[in-house]
Backbone as ProteinMPNN parsed JSONL, in Angstrom:
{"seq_chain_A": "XXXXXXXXXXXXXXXXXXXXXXXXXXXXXXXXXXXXXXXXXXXXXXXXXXXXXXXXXXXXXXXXXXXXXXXXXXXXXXXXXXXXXXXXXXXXXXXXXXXXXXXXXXXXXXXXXXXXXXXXXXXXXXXXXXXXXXXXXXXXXXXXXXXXXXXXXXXXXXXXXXXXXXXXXXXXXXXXXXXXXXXXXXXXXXX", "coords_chain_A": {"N_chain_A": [[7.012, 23.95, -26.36], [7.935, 23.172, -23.422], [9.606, 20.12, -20.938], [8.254, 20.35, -18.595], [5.779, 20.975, -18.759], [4.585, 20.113, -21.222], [4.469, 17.424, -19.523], [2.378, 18.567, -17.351], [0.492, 18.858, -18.969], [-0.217, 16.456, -20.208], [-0.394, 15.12, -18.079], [-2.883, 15.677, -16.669], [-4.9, 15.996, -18.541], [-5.26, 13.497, -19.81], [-7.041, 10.537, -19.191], [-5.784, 8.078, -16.499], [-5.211, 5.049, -16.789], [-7.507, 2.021, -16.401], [-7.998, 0.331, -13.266], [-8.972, -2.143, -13.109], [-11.573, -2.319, -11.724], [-14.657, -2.533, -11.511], [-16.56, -0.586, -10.169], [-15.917, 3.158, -9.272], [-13.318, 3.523, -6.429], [-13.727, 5.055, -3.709], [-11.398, 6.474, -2.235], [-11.07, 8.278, -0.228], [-12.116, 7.289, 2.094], [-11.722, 4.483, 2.759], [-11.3, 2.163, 4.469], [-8.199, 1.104, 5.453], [-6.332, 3.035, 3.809], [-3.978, 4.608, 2.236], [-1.55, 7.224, 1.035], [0.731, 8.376, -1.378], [3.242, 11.145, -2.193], [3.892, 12.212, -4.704], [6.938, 13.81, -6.093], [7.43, 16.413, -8.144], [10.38, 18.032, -9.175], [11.368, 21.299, -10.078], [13.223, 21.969, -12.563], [15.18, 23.06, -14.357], [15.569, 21.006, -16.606], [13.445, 18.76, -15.011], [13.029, 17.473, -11.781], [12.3, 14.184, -10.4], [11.424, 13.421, -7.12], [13.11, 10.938, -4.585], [12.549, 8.555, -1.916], [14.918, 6.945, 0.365], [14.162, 4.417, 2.804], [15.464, 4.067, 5.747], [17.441, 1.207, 7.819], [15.935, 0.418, 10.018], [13.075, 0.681, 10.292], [9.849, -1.046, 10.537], [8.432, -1.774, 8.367], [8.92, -2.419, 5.147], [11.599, -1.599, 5.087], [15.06, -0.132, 4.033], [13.525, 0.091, 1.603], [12.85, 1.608, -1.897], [11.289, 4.644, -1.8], [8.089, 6.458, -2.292], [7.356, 9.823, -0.253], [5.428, 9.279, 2.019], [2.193, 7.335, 3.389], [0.117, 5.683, 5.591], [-3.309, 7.108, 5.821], [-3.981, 8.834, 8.607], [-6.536, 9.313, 11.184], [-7.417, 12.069, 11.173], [-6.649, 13.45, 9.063], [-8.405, 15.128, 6.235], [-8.64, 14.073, 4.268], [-6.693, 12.248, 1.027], [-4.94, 13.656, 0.034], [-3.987, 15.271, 1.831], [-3.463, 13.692, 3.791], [-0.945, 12.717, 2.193], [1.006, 15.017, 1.985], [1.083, 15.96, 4.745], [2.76, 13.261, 5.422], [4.835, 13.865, 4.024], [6.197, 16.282, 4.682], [6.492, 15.345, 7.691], [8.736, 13.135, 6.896], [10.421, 14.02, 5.155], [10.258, 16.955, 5.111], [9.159, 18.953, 3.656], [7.086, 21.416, 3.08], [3.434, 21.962, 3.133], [2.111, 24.013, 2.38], [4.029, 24.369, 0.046], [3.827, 22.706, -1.824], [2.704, 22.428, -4.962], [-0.518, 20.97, -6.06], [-1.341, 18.381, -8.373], [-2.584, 16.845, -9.149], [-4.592, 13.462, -8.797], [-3.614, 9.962, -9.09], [-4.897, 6.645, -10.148], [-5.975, 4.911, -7.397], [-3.843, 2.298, -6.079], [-3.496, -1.299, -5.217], [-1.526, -2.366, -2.414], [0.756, -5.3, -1.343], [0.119, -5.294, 1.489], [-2.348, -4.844, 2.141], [-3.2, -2.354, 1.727], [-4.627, 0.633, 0.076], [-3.45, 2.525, -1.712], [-3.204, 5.666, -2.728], [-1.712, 7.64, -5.289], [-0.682, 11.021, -5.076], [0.334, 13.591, -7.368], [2.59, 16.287, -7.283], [3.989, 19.471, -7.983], [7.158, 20.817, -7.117], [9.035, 24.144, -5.954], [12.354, 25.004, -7.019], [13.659, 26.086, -5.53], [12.45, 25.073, -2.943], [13.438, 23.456, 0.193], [14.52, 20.11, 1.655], [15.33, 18.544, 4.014], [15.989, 14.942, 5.05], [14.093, 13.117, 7.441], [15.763, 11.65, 9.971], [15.078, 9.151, 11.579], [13.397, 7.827, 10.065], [13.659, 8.171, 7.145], [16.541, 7.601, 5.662], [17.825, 7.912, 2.832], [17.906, 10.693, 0.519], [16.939, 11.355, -2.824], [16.982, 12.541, -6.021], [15.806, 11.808, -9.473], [15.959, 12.278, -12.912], [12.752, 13.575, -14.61], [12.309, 12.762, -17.643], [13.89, 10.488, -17.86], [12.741, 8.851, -15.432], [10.475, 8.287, -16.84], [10.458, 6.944, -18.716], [9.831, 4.609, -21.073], [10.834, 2.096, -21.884], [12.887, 1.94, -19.765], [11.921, 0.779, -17.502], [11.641, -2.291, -15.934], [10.074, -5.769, -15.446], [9.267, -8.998, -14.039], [7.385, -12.166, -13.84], [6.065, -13.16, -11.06], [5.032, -15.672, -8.341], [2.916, -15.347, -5.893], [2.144, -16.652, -2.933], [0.549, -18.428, -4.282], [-0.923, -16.888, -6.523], [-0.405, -15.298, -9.617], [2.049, -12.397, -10.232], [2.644, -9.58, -11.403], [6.001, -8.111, -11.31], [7.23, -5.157, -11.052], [10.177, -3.245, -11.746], [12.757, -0.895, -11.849], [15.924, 0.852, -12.024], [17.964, 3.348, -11.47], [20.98, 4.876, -11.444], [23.275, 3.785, -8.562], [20.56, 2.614, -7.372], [18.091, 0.258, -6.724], [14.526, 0.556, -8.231], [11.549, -0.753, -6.353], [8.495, -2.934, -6.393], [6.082, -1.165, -5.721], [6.758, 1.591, -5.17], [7.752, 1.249, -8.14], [5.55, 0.037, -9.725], [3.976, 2.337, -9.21], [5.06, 4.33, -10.677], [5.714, 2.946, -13.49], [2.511, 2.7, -13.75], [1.892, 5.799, -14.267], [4.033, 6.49, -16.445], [2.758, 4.606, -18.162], [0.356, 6.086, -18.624], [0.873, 8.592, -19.85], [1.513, 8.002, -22.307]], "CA_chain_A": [[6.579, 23.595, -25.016], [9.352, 22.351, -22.253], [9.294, 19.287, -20.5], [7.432, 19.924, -17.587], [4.309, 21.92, -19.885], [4.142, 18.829, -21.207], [4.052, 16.722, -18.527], [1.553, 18.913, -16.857], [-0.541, 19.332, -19.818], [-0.95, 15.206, -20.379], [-0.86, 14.652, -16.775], [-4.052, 16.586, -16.19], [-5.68, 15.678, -19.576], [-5.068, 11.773, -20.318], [-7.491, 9.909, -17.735], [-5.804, 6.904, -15.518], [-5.617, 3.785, -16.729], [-8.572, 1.818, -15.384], [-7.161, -0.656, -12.864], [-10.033, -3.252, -13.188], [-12.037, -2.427, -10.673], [-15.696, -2.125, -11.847], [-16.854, 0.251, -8.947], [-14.988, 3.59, -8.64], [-13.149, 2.95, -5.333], [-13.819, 5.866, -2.915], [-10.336, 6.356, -1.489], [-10.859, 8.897, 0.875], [-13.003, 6.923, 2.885], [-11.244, 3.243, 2.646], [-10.534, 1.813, 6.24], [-7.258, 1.042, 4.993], [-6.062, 3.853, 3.051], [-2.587, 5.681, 2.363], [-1.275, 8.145, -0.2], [2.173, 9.134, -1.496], [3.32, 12.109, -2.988], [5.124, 12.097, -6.318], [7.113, 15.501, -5.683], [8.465, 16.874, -9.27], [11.097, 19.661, -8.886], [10.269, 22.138, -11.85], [14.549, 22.607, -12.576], [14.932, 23.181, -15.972], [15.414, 19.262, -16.468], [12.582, 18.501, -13.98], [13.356, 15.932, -11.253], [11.347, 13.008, -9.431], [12.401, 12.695, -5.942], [12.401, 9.335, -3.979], [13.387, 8.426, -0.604], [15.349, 5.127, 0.475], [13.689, 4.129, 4.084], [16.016, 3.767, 6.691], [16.859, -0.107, 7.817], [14.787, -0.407, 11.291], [11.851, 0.447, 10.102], [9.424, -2.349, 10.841], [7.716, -2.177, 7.549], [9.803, -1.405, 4.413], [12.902, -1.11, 5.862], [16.119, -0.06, 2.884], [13.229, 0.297, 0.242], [12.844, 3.336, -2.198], [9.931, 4.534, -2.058], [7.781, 8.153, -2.511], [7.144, 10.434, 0.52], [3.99, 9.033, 1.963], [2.111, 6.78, 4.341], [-1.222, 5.612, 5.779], [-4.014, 8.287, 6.207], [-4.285, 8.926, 10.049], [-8.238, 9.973, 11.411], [-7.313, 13.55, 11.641], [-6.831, 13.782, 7.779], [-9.685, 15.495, 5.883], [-8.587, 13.562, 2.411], [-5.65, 11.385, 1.008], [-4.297, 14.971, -0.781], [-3.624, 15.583, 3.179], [-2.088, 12.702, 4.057], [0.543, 12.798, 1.255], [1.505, 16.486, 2.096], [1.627, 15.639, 6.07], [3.052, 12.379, 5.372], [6.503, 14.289, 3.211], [6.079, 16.954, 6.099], [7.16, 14.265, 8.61], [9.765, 12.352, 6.298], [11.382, 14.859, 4.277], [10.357, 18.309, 5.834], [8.45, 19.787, 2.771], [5.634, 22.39, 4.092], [2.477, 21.277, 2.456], [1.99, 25.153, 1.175], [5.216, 24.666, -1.001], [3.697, 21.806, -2.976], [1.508, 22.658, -6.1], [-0.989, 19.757, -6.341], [-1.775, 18.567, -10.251], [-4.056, 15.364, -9.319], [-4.27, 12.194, -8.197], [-3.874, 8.738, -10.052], [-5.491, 5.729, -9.531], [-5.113, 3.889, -6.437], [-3.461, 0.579, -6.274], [-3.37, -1.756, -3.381], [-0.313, -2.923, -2.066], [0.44, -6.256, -0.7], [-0.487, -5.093, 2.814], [-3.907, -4.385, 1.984], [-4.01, -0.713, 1.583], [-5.147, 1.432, -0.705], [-2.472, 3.791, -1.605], [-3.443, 7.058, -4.01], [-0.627, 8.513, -5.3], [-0.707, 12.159, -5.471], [1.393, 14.187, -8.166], [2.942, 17.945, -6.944], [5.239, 20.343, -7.991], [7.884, 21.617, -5.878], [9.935, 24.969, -7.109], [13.53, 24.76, -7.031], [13.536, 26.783, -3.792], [12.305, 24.405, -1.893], [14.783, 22.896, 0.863], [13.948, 19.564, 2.242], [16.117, 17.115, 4.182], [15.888, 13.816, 5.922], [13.791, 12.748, 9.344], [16.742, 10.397, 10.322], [14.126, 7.986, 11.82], [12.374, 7.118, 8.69], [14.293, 8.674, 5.71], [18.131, 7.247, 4.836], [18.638, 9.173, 2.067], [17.05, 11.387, -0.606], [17.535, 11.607, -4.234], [16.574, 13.021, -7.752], [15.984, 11.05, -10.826], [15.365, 12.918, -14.145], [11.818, 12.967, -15.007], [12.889, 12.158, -18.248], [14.522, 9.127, -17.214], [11.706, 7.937, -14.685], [9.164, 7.9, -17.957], [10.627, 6.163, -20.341], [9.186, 2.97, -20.29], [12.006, 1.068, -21.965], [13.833, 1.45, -18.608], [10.787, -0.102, -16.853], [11.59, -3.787, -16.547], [8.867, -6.303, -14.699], [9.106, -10.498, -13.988], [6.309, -13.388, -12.715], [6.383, -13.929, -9.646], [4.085, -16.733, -7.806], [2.912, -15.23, -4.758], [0.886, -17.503, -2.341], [-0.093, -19.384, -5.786], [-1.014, -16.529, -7.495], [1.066, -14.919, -10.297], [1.923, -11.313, -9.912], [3.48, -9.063, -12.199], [6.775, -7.148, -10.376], [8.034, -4.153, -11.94], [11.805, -3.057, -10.749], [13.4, 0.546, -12.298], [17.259, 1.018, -11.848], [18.714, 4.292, -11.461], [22.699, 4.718, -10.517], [22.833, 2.937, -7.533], [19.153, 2.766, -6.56], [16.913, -0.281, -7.187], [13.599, 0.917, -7.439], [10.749, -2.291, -7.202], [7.82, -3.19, -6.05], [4.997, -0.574, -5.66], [6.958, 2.437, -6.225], [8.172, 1.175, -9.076], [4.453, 0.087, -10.253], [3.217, 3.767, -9.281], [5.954, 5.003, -11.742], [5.037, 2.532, -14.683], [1.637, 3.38, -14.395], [2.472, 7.306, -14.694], [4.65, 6.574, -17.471], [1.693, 4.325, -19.187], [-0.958, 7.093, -18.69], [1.738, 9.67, -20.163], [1.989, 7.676, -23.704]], "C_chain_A": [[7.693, 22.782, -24.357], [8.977, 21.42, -21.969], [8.239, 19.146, -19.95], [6.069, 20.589, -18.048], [4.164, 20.831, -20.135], [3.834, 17.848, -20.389], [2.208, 16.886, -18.071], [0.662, 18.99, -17.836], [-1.359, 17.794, -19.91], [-0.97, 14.712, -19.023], [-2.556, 14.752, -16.686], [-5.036, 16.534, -17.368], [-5.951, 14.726, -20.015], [-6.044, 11.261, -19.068], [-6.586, 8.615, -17.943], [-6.247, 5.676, -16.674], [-6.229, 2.78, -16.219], [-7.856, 0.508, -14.848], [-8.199, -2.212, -12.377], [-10.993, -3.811, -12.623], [-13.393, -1.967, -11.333], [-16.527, -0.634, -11.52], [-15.623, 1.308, -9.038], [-14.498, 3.162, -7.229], [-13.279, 4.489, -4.562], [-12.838, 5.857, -1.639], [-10.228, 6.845, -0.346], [-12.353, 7.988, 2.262], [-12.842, 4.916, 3.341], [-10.771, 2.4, 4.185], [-8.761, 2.144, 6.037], [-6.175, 1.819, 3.88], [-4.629, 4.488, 3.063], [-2.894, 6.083, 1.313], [0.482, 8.279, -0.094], [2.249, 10.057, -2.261], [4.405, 12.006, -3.812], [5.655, 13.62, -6.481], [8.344, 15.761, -7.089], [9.316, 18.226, -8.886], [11.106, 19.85, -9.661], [11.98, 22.606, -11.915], [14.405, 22.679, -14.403], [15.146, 22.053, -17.098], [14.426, 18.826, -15.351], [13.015, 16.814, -13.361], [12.242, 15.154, -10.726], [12.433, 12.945, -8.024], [11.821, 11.75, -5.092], [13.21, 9.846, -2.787], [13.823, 7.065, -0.215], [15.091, 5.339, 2.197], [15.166, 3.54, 4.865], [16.046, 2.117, 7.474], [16.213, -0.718, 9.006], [13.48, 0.147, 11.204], [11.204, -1.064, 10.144], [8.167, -3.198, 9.241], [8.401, -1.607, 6.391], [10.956, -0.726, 4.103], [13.529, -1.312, 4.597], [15.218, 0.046, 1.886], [13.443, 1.718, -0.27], [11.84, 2.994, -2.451], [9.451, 6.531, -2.245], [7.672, 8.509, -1.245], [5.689, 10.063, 0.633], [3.412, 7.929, 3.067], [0.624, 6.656, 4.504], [-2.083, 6.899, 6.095], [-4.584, 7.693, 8.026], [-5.829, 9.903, 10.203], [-8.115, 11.509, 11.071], [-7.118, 14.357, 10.267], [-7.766, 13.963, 6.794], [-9.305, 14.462, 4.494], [-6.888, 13.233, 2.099], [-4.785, 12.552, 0.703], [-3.537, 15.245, 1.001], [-2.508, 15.159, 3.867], [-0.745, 12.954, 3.403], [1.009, 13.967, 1.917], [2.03, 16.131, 3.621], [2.825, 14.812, 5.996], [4.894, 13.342, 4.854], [6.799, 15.146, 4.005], [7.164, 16.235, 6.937], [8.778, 13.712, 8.073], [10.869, 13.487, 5.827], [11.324, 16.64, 4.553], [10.402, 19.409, 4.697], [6.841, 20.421, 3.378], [4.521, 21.898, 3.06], [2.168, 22.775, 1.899], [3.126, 25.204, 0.156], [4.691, 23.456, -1.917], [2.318, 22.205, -4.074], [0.602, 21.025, -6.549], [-1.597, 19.767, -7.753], [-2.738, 17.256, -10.247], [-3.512, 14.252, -8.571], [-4.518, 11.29, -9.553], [-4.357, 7.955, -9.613], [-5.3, 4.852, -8.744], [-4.672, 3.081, -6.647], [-3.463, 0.189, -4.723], [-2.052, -2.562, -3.532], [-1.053, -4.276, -1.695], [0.662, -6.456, 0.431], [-1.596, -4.738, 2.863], [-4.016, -2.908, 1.891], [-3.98, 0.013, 0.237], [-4.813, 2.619, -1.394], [-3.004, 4.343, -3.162], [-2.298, 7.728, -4.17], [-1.062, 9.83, -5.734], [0.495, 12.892, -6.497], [1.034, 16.148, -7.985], [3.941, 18.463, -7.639], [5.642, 21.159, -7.069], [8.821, 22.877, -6.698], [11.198, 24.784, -5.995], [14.108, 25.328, -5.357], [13.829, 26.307, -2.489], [13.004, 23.365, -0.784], [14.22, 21.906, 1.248], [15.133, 18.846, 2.81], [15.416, 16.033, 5.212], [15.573, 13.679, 7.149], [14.652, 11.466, 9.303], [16.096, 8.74, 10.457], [12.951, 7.173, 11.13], [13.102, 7.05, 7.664], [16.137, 8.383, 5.81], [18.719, 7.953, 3.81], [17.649, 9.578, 0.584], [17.745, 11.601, -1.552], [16.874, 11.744, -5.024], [16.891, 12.247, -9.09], [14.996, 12.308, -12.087], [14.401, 12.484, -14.655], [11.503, 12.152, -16.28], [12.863, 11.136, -18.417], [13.246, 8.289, -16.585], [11.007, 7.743, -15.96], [9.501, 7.479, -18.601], [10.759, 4.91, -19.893], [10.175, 1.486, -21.102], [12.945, 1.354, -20.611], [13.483, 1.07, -17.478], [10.997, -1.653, -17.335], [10.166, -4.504, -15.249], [9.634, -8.023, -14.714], [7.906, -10.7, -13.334], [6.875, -13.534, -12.181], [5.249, -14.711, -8.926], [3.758, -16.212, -6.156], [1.602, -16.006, -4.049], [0.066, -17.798, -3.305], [-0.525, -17.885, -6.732], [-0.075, -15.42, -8.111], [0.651, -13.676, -10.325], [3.259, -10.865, -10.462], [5.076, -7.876, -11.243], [7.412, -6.53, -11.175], [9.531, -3.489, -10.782], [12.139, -2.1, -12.004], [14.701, 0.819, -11.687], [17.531, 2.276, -12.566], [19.961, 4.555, -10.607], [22.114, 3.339, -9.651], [21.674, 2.559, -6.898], [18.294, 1.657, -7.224], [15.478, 0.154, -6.559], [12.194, -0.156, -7.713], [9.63, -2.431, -5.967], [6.337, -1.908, -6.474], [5.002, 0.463, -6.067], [7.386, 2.085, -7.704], [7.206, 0.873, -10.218], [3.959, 1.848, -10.424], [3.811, 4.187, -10.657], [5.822, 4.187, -12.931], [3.828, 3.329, -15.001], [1.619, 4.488, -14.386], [2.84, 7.297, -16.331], [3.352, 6.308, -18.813], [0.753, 5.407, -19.348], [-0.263, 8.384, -19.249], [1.649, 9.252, -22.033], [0.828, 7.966, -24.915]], "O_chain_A": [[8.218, 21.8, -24.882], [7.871, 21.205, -22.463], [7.352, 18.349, -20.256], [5.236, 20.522, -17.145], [3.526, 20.214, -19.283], [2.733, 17.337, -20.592], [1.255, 16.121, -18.216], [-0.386, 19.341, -17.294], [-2.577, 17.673, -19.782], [-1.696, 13.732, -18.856], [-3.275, 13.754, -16.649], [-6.108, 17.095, -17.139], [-6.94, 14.733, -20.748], [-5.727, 11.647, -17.943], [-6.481, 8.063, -19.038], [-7.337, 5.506, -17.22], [-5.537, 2.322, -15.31], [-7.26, -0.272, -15.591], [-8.006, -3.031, -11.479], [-11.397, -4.973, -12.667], [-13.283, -0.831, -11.794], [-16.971, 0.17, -12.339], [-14.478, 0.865, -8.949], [-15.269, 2.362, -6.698], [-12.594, 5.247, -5.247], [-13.106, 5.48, -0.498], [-9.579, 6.32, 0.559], [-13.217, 8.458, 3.002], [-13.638, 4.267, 4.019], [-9.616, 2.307, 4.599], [-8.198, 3.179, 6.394], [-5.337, 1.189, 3.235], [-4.242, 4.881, 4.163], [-3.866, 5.792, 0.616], [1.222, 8.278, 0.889], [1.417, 10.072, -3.168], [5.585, 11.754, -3.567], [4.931, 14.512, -6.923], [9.542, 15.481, -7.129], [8.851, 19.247, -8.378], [10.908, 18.966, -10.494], [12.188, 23.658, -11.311], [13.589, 22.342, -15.261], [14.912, 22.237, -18.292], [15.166, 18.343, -14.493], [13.205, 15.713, -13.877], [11.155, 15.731, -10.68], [13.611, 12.613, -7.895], [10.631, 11.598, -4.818], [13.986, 10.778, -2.577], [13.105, 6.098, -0.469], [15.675, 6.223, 2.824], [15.79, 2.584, 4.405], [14.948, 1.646, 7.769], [15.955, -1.914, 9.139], [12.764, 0.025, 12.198], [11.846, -2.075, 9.861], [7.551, -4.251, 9.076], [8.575, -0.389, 6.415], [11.278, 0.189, 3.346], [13.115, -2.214, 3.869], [15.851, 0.141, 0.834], [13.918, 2.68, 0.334], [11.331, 1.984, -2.937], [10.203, 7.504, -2.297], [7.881, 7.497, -0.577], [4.842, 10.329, -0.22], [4.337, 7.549, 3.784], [-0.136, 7.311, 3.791], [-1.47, 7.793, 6.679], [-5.209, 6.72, 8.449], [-6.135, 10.891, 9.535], [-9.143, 11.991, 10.594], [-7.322, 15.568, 10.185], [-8.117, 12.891, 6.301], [-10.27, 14.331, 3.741], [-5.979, 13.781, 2.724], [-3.671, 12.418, 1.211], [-2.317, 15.403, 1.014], [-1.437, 15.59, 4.293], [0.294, 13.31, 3.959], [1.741, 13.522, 2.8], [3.242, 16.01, 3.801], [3.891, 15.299, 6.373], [5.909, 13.236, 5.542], [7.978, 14.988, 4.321], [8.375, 16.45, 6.905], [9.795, 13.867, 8.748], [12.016, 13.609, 6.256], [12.225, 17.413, 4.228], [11.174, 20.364, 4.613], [5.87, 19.889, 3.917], [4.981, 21.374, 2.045], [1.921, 22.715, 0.695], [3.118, 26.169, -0.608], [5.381, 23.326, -2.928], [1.129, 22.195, -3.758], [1.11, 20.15, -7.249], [-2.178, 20.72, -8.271], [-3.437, 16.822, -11.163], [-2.454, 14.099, -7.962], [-5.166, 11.535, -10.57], [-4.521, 8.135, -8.406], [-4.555, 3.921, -9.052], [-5.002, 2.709, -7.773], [-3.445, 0.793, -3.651], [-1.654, -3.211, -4.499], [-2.242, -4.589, -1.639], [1.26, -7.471, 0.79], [-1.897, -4.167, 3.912], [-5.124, -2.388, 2.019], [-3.101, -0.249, -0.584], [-5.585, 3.542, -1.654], [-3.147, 3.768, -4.242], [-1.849, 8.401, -3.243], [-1.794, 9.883, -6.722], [1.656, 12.593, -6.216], [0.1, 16.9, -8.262], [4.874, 17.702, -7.895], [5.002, 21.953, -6.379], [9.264, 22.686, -7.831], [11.184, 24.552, -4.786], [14.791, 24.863, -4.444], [14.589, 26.57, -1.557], [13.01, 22.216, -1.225], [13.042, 22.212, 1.429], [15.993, 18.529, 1.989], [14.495, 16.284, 5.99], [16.371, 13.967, 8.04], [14.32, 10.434, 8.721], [16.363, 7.687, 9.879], [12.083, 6.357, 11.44], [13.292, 5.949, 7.148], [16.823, 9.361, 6.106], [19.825, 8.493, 3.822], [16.935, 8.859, -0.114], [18.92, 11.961, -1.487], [15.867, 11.038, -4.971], [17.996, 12.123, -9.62], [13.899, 12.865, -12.045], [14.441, 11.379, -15.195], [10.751, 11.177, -16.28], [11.968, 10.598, -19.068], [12.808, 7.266, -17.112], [10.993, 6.527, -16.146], [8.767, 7.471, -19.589], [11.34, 4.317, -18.984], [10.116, 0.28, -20.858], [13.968, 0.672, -20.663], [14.24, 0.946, -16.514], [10.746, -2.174, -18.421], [9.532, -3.826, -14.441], [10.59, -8.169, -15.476], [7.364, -9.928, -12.543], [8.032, -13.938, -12.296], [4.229, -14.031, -9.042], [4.402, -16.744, -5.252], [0.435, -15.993, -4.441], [-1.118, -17.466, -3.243], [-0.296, -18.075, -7.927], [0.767, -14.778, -7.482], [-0.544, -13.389, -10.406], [4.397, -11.298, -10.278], [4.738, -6.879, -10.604], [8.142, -7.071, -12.006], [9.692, -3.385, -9.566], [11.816, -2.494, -13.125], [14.53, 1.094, -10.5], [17.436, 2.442, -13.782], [20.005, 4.482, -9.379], [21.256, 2.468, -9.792], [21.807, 2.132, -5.752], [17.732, 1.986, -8.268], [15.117, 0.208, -5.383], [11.774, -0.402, -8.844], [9.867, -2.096, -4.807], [5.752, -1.98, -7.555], [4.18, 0.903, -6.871], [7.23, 3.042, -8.462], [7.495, 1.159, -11.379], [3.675, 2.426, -11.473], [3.089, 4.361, -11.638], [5.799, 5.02, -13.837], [3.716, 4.191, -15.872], [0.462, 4.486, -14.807], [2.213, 7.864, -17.225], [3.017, 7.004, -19.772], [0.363, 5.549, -20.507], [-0.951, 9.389, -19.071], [1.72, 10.134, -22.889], [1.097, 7.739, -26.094]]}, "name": "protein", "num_of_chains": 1, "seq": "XXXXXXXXXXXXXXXXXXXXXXXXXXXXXXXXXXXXXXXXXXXXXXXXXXXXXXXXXXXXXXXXXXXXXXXXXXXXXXXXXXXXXXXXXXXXXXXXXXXXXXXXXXXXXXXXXXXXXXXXXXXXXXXXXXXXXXXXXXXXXXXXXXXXXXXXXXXXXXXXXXXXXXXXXXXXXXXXXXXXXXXXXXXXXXX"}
């Protein structure tokens, strides 16, 4: 079995690590809700691709982060959003992405509610950069993203309370904060 067989096999078979929330949370229906899409390219090394935000953005500005964004009214479900959302940014058609699930939300520290979605894209697929959001796009070996020795974390004290920050370094690219949580917990729910 290849990489991405595997992947897809414990993706789609391992449940989510429960994120300590008693109550499922009913995402598609959250005031506050986003999604991102985790877009694997199926190459025969399968990639992860990120995007580094552009620096006048007013929220986020120079991070890396996934293709993705708040769910706007007009979106039947977060699966929507994500797909629109990489649409907009990166100028992937939402019929070219194979959807394999969602993981368990997390909330940022802007209050929302972000679901990450996980797709496959085939090699095919062309995407480049909306100037006015997206700075620059790149491929990390899925490989690479999962292996959780190259997942580091520190305490940090935010407004008194302590909060774990995970940070992932590839080449030139620090990747930290939220994506860099999404992509732990992936990795953890992979082991």
């Amino acid at each position: 079995m290849n990489m991405l067989d595997n992947f897809i096999n414990r993706f789609q078979l391992i449940l989510p690590i429960a994120t300590g929330t008693a109550q499922p949370v009913n995402t598609d229906s959250a005031k506050k809700s986003a999604a991102v899409l985790l877009p694997i390219i199926c190459k025969p090394e399968p990639t992860l691709l990120f995007t580094k935000r552009t620096d006048n953005l007013r929220l986020h500005a120079s991070q890396i982060s996934f293709p993705g964004g708040a769910r706007e009214p007009d979106d039947h479900n977060l699966i929507e959003t994500a797909l629109r959302e990489s649409y907009e940014e990166i100028n992937i058609l939402p019929n070219q992405v194979q959807i394999l699930g969602k993981m368990q939300p997390i909330k940022s520290h802007s209050g929302y509610l972000v679901t990450p979605i996980v797709g496959l894209l085939s090699t095919k697929v062309s995407y480049y950069k909306n100037p006015a959001e997206v700075a620059a796009i790149f491929e990390v070996p899925l490989k690479h993203a999962l292996t959780l020795t190259h997942h580091h974390s520190i305490m940090i004290n935010n407004a008194g309370h302590k909060k774990r920050l995970f940070f992932y370094r590839y080449n030139q690219y620090l990747i930290w904060g939220l994506t860099a949580t999404i992509l732990n917990k992936l990795a953890l729910q992979l082991v």
